[in-house]
C-alpha positions, 0 to 999 in steps of 0.5 A, a space after each residue: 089513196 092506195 096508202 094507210 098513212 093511219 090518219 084520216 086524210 081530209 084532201 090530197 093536193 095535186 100540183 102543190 107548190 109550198 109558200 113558207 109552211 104552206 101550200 097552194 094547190 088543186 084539191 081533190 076527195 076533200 072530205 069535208 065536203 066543202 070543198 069540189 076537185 078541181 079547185 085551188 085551194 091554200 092550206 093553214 101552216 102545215 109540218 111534214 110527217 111522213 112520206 112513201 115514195 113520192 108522197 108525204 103527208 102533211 099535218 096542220 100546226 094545230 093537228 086537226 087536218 091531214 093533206 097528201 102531196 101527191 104532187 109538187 111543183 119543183 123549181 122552175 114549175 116542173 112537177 115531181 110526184 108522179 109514180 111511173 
């Protein structure tokens, strides 16, 4: 939450694991409100738009929503995003 990636970000996904152009993942500060930390959620077709660092930032097909990876699961379950 630290960066200004110059959008409104609508959630950030931790523990991401991308399915095709989407991902499954925990949600936290979904700012719909419609959503609680904590749940797993799968997100609409999305394209990748940014990064810094070890995040990215992501944009539905049809442009109305921002997610931030924060964190993705590699191969093999393993975890890469987090900042040491």
């Amino acid at each position: 939450m630290a960066h200004d990636w110059g959008v409104l970000v609508d959630a950030y996904l931790v523990n991401a694991a991308r399915i095709g152009n989407r991902y499954a993942a925990t949600v936290f500060c979904d700012q719909s409100g419609t959503l609680l930390d904590g749940m797993t959620v799968a997100t609409r077709s999305v394209r990748q738009i940014a990064a810094r660092g070890s995040h990215i930032l992501l944009q539905t097909v049809d442009g109305k929503d921002h997610y931030v990876v924060v964190t993705e699961q590699g191969v093999g379950g393993r975890t890469h995003g987090y900042d040491s």
